[in-house]
N, CA, C and O atoms as CSV, one atom per row, in Angstrom:
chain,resi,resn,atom,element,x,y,z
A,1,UNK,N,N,-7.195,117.642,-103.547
A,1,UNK,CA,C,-7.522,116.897,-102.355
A,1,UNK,C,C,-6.357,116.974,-101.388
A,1,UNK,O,O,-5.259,116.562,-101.762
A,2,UNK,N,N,-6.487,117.377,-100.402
A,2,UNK,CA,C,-5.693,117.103,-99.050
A,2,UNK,C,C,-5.096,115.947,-98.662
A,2,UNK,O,O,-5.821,114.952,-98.661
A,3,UNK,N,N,-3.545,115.770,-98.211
A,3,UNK,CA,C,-3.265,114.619,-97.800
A,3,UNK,C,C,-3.192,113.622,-98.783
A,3,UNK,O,O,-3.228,112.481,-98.324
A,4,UNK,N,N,-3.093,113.726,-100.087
A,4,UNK,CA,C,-2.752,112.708,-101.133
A,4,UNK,C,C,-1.365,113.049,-101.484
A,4,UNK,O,O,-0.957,114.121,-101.931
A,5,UNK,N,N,-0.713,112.002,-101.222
A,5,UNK,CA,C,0.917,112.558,-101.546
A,5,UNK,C,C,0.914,111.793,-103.207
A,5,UNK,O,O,0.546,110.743,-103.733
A,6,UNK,N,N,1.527,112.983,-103.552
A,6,UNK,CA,C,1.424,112.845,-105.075
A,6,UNK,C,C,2.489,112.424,-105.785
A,6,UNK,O,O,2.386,112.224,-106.995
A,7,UNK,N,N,3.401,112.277,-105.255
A,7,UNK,CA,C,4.752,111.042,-106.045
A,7,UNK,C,C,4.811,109.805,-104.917
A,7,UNK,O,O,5.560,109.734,-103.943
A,8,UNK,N,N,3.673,108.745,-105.399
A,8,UNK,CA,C,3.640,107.812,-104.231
A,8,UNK,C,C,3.710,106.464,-105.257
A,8,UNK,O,O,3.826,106.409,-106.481
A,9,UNK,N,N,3.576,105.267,-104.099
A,9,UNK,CA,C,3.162,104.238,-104.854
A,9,UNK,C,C,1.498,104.047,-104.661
A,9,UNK,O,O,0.936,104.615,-103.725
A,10,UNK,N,N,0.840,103.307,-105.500
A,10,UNK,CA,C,-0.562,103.285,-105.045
A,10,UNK,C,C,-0.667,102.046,-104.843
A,10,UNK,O,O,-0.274,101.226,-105.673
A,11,UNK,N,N,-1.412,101.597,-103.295
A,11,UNK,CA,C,-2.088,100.636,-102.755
A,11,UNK,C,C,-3.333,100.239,-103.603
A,11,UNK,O,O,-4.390,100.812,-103.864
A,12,UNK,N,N,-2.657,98.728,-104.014
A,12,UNK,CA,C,-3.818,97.855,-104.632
A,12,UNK,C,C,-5.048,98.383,-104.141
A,12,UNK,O,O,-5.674,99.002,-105.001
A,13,UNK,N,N,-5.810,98.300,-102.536
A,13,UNK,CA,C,-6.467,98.476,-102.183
A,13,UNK,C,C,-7.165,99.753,-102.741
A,13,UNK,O,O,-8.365,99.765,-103.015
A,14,UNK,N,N,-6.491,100.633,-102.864
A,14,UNK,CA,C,-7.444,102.099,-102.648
A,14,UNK,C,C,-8.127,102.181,-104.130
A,14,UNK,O,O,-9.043,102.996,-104.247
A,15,UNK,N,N,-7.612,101.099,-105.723
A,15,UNK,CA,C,-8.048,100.756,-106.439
A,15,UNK,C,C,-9.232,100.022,-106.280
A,15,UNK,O,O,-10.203,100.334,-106.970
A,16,UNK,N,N,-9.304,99.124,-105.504
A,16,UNK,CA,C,-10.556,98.524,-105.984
A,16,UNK,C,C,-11.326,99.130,-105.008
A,16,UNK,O,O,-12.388,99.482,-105.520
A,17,UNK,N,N,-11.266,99.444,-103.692
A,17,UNK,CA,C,-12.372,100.600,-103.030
A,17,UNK,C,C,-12.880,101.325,-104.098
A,17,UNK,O,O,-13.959,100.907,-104.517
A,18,UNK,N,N,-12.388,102.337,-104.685
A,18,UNK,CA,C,-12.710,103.595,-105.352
A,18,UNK,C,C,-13.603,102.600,-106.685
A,18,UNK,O,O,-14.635,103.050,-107.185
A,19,UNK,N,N,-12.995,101.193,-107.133
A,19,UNK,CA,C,-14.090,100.653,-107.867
A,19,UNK,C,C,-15.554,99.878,-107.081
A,19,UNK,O,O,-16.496,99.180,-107.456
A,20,UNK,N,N,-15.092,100.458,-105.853
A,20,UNK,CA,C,-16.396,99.812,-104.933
A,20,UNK,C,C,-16.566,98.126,-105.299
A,20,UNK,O,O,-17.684,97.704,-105.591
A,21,UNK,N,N,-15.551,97.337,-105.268
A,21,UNK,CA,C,-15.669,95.796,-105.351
A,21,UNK,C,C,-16.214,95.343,-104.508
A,21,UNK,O,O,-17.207,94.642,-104.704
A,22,UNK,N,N,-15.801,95.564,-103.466
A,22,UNK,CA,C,-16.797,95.123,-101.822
A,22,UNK,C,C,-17.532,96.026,-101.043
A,22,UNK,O,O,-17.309,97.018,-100.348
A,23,UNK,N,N,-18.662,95.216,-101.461
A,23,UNK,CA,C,-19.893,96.147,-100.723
A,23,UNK,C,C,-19.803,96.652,-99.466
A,23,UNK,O,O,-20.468,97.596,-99.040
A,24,UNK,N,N,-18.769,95.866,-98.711
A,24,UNK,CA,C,-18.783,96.569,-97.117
A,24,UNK,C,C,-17.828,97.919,-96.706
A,24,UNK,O,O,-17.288,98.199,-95.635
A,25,UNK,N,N,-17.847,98.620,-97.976
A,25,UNK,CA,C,-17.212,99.659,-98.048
A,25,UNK,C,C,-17.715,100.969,-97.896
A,25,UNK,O,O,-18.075,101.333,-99.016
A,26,UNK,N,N,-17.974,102.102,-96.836
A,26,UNK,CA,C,-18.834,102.637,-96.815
A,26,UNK,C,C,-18.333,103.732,-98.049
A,26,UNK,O,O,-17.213,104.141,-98.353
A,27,UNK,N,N,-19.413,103.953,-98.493
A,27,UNK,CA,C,-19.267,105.049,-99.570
A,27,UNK,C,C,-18.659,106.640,-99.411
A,27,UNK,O,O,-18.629,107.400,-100.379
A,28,UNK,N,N,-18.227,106.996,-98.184
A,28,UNK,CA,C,-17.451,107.599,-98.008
A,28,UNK,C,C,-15.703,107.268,-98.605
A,28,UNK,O,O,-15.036,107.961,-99.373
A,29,UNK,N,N,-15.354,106.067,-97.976
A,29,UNK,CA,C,-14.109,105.693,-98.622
A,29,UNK,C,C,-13.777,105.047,-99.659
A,29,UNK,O,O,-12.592,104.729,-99.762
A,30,UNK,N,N,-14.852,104.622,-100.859
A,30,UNK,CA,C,-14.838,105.065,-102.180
A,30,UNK,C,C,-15.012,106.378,-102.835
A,30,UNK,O,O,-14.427,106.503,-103.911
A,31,UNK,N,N,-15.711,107.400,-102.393
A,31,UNK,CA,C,-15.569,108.545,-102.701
A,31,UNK,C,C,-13.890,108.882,-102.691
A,31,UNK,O,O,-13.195,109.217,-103.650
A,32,UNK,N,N,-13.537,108.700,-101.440
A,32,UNK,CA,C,-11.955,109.498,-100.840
A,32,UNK,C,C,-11.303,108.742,-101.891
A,32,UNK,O,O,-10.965,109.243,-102.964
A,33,UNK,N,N,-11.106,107.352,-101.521
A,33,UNK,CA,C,-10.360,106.242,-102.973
A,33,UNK,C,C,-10.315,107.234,-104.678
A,33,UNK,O,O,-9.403,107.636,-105.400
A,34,UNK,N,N,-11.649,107.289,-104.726
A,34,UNK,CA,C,-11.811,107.394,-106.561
A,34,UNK,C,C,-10.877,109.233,-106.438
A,34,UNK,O,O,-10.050,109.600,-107.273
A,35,UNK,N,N,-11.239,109.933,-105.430
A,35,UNK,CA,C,-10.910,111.594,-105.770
A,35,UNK,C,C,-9.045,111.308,-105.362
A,35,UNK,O,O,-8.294,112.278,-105.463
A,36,UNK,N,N,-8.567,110.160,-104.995
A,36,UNK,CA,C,-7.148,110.256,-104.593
A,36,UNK,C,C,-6.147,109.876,-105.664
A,36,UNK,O,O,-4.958,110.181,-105.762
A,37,UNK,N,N,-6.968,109.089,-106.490
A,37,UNK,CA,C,-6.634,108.498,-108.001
A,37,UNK,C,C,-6.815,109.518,-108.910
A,37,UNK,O,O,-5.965,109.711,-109.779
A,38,UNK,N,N,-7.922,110.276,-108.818
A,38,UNK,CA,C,-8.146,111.339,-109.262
A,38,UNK,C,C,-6.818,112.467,-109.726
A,38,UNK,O,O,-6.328,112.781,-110.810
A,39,UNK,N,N,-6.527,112.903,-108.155
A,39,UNK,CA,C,-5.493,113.565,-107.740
A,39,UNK,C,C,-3.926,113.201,-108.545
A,39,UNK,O,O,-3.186,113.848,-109.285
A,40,UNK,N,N,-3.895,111.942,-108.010
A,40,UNK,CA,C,-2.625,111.322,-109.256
A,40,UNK,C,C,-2.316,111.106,-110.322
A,40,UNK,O,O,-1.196,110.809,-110.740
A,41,UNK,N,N,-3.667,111.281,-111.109
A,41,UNK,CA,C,-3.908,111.004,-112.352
A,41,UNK,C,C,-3.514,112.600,-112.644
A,41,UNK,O,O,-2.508,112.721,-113.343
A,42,UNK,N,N,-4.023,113.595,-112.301
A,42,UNK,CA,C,-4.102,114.901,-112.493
A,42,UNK,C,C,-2.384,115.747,-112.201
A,42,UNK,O,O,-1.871,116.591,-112.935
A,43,UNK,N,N,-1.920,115.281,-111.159
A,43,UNK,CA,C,-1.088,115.971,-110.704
A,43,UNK,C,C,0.257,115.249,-110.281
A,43,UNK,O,O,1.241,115.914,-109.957
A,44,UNK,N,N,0.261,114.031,-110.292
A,44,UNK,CA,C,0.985,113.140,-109.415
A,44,UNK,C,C,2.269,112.522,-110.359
A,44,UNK,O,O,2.807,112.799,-111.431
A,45,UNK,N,N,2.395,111.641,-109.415
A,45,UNK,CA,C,3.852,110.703,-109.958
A,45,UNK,C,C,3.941,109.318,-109.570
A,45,UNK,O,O,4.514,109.295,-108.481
A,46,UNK,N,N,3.614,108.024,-109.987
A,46,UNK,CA,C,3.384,106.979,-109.347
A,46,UNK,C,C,5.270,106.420,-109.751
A,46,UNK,O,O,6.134,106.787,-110.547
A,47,UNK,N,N,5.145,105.277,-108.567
A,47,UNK,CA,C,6.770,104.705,-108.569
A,47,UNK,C,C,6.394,103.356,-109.011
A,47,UNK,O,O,5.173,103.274,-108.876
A,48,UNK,N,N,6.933,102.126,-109.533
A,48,UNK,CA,C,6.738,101.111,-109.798
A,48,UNK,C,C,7.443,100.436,-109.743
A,48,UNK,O,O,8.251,101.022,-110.464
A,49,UNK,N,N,8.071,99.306,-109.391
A,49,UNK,CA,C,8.633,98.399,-109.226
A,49,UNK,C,C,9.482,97.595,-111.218
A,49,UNK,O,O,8.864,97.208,-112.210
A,50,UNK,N,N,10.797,97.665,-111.000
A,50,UNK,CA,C,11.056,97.507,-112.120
A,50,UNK,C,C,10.623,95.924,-112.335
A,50,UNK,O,O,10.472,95.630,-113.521
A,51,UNK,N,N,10.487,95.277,-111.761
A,51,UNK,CA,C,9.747,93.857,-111.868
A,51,UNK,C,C,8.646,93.836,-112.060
A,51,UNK,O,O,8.141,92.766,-111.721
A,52,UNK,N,N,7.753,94.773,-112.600
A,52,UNK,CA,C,6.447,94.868,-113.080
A,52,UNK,C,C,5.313,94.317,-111.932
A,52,UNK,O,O,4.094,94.459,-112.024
A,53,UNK,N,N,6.127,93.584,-110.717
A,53,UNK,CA,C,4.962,93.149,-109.500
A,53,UNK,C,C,4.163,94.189,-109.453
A,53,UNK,O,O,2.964,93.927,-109.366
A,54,UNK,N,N,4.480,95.305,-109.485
A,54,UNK,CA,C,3.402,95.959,-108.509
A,54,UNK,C,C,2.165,96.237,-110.035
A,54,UNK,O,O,0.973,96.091,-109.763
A,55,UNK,N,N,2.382,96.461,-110.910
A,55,UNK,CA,C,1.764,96.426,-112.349
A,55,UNK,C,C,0.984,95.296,-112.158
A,55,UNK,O,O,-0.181,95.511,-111.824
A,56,UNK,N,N,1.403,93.941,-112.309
A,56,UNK,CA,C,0.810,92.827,-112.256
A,56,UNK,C,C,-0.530,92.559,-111.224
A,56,UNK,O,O,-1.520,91.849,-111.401
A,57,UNK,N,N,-0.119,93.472,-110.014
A,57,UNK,CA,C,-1.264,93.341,-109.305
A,57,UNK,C,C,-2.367,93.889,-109.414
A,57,UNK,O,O,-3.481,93.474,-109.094
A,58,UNK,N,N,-1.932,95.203,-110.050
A,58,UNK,CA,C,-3.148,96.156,-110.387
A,58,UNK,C,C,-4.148,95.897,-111.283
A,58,UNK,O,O,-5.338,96.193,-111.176
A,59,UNK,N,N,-3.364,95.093,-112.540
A,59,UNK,CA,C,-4.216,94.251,-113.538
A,59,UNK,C,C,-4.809,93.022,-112.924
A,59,UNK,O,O,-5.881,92.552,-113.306
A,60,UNK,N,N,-4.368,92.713,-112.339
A,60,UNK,CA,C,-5.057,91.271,-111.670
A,60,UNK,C,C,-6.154,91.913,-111.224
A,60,UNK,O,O,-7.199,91.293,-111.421
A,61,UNK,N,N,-6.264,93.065,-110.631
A,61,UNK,CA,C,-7.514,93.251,-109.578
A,61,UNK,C,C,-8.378,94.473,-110.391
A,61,UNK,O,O,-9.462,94.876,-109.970
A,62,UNK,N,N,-7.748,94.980,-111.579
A,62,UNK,CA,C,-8.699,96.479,-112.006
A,62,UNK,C,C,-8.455,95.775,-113.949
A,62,UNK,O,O,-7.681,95.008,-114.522
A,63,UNK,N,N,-9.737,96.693,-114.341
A,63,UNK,CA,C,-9.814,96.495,-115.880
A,63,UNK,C,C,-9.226,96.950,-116.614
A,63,UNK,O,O,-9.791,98.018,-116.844
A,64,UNK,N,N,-7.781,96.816,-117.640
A,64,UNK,CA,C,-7.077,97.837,-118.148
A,64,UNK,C,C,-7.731,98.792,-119.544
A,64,UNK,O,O,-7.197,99.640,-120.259
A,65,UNK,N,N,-9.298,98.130,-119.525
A,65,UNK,CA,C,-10.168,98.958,-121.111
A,65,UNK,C,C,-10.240,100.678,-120.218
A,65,UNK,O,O,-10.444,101.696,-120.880
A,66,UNK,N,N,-10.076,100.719,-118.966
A,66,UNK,CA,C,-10.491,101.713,-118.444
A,66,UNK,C,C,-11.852,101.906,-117.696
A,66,UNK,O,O,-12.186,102.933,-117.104
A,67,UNK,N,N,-12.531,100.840,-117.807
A,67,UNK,CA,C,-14.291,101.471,-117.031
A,67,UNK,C,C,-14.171,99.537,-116.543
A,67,UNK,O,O,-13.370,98.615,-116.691
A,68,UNK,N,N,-15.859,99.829,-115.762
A,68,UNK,CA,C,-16.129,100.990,-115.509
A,68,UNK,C,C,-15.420,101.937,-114.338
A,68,UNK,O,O,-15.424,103.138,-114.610
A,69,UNK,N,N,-14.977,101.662,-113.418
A,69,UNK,CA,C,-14.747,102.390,-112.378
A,69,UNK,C,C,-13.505,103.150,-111.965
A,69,UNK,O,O,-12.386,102.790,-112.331
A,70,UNK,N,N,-13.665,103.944,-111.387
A,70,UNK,CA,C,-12.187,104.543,-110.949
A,70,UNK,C,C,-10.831,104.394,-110.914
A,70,UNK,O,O,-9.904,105.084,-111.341
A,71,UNK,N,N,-10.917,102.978,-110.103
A,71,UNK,CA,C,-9.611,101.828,-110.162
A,71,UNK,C,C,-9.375,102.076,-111.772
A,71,UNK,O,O,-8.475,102.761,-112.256
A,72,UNK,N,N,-10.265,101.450,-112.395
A,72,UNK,CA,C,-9.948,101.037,-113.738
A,72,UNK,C,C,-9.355,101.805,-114.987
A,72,UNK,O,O,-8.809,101.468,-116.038
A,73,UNK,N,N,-9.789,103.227,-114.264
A,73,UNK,CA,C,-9.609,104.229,-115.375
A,73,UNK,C,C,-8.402,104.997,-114.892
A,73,UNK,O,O,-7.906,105.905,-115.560
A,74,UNK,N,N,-7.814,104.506,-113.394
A,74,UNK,CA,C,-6.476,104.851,-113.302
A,74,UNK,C,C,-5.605,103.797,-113.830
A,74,UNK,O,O,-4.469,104.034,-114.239
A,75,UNK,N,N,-6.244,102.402,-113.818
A,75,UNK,CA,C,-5.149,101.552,-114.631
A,75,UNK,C,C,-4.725,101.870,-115.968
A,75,UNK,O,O,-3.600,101.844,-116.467
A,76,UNK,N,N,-5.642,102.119,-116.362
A,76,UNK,CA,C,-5.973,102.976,-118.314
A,76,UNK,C,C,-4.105,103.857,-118.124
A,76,UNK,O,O,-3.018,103.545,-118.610
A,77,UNK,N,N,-4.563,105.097,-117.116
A,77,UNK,CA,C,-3.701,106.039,-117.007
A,77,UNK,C,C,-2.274,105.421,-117.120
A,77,UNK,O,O,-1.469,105.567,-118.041
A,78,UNK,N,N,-2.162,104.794,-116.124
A,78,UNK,CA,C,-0.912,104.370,-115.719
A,78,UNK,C,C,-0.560,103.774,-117.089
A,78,UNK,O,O,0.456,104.227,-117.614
A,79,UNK,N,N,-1.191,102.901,-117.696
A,79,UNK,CA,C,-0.494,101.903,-118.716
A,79,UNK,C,C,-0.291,103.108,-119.891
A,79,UNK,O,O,0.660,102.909,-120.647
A,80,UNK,N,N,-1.080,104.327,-120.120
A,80,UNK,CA,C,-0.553,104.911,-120.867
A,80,UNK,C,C,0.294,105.532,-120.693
A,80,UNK,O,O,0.915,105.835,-121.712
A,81,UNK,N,N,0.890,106.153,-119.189
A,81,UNK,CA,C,1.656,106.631,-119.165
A,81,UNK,C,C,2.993,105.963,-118.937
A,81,UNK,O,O,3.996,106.563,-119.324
A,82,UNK,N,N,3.125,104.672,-118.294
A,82,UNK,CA,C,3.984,104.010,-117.842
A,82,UNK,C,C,5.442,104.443,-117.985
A,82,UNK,O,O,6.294,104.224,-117.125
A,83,UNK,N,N,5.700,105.186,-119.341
A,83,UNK,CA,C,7.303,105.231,-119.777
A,83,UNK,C,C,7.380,106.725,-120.165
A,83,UNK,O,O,7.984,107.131,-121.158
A,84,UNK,N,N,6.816,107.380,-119.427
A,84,UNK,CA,C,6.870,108.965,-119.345
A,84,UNK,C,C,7.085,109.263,-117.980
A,84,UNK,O,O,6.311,109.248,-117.022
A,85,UNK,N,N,8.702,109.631,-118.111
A,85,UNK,CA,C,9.503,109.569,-117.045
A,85,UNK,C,C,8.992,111.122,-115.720
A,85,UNK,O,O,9.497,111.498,-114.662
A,86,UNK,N,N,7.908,111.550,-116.460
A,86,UNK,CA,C,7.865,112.466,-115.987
A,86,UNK,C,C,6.492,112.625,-115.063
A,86,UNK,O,O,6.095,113.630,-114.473
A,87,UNK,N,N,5.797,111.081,-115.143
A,87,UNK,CA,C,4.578,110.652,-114.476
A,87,UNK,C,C,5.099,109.301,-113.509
A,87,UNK,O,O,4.546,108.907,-112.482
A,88,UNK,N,N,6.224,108.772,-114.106
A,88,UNK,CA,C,6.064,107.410,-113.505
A,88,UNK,C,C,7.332,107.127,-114.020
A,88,UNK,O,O,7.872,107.260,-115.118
A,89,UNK,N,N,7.825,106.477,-112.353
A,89,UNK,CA,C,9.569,106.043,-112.095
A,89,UNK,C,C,9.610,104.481,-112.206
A,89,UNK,O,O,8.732,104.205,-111.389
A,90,UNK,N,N,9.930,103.629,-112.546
A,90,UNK,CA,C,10.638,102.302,-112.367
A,90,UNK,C,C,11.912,102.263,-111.352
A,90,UNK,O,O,12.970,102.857,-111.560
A,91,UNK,N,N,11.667,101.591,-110.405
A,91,UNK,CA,C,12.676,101.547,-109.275
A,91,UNK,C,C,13.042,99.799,-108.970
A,91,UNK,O,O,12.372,98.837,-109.344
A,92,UNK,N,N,14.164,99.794,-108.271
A,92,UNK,CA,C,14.424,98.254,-108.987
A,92,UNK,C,C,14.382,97.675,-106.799
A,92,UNK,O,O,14.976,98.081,-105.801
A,93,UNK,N,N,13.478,96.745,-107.036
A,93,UNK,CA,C,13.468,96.130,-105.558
A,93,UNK,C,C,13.819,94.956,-105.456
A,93,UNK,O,O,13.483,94.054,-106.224
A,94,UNK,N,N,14.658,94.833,-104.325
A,94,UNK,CA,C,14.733,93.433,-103.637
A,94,UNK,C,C,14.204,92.432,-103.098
A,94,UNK,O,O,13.561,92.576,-102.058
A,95,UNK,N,N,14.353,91.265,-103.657
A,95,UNK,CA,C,13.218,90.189,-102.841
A,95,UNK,C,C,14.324,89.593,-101.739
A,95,UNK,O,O,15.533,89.394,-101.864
A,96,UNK,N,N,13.310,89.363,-100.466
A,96,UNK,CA,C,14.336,88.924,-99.203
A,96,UNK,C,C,14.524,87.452,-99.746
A,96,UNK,O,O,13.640,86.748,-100.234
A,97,UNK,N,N,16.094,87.071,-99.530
A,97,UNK,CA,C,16.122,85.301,-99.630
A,97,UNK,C,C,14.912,84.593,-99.339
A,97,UNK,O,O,14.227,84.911,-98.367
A,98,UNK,N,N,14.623,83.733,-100.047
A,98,UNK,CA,C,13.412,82.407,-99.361
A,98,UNK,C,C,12.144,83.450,-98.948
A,98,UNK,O,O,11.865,83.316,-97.757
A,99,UNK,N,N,11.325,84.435,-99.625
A,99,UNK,CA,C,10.364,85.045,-99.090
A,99,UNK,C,C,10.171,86.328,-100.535
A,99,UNK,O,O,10.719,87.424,-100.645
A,100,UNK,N,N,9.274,85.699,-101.393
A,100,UNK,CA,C,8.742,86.346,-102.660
A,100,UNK,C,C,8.225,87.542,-102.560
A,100,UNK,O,O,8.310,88.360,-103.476
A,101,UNK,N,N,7.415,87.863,-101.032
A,101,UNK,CA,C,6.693,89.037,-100.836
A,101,UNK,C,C,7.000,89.775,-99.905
A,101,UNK,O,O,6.310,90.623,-99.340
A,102,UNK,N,N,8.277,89.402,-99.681
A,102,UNK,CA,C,8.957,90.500,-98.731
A,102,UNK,C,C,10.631,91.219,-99.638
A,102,UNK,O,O,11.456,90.716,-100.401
A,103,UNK,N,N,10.499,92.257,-99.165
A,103,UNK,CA,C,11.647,93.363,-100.211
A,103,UNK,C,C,12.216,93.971,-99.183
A,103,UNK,O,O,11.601,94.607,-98.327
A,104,UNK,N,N,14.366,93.662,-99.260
A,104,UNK,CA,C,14.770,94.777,-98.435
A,104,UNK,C,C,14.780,96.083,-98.110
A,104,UNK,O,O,15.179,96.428,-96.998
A,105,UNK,N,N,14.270,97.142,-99.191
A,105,UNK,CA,C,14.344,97.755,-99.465
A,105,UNK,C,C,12.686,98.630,-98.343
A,105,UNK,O,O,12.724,99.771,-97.880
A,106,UNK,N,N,11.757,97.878,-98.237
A,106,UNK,CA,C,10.291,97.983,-97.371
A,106,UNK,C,C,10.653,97.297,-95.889
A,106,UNK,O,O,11.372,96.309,-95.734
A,107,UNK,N,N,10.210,97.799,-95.196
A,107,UNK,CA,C,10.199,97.615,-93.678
A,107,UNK,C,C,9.346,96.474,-93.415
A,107,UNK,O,O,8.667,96.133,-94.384
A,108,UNK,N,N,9.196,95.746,-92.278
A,108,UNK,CA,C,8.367,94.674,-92.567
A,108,UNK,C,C,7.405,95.200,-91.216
A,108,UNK,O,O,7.862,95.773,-90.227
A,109,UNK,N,N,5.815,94.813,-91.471
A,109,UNK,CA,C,4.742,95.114,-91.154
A,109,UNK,C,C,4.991,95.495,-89.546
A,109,UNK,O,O,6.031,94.982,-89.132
A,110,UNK,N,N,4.497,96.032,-88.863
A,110,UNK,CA,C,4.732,96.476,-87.672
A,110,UNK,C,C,4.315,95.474,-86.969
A,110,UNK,O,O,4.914,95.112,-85.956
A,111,UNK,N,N,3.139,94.842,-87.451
A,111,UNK,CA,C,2.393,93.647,-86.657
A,111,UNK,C,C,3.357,92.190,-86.375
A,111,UNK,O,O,2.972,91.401,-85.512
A,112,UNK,N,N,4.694,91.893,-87.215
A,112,UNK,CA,C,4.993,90.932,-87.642
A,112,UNK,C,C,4.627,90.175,-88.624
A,112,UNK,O,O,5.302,89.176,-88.872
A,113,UNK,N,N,3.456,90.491,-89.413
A,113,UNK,CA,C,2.996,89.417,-90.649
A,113,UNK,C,C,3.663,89.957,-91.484
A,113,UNK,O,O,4.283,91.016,-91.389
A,114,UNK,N,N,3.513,88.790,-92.930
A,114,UNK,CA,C,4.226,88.917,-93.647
A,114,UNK,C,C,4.537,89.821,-94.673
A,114,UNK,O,O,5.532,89.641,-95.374
């Protein structure tokens, strides 16, 4: 697939699209979602947060048995691969003083939110 950068972090979001959670998703961008997970699963390199946040979210929102859906069966991946340095990095981030969901290390939203 085109345009999937393959040593990335993956957006909660493009997990549960590709598991089609919300119906107001046109089925085009669950298709793109599930073949981009696809792609990473196949070829890629995911980064993770040595604080397990970004882990934590993925389980919060996808099934780690693997099914049914896309999301889910990249969570599968990831947890099996997690400590195979050669799929997936642990990188250690900063939380800004007084602000849990903001990290020096990430730029903060262009919009101003949080």
């Amino acid at each position: 697939m085109k345009g999937v950068p393959l040593r990335c972090v993956v957006d909660t979001n493009v997990i549960t699209t590709a598991n089609a959670n919300d119906g107001d998703v046109p089925a085009s961008c669950v298709l793109a979602s599930a073949a981009a997970l696809q792609a990473v699963m196949a070829k890629g390199h995911v980064f993770l947060d040595d604080g397990f946040r970004i882990l934590q979210e993925y389980i919060a929102n996808a099934n780690a048995r693997g099914e049914p859906g896309p999301g889910d069966a990249f969570l599968k991946w990831l947890l099996t691969h997690e400590w195979d340095a050669a799929r997936v990095t642990h990188v250690p981030i900063t939380e800004v003083e007084g602000d849990a969901t903001s990290f020096v290390e990430l730029p903060a939203p262009r919009d101003g939110t949080g």
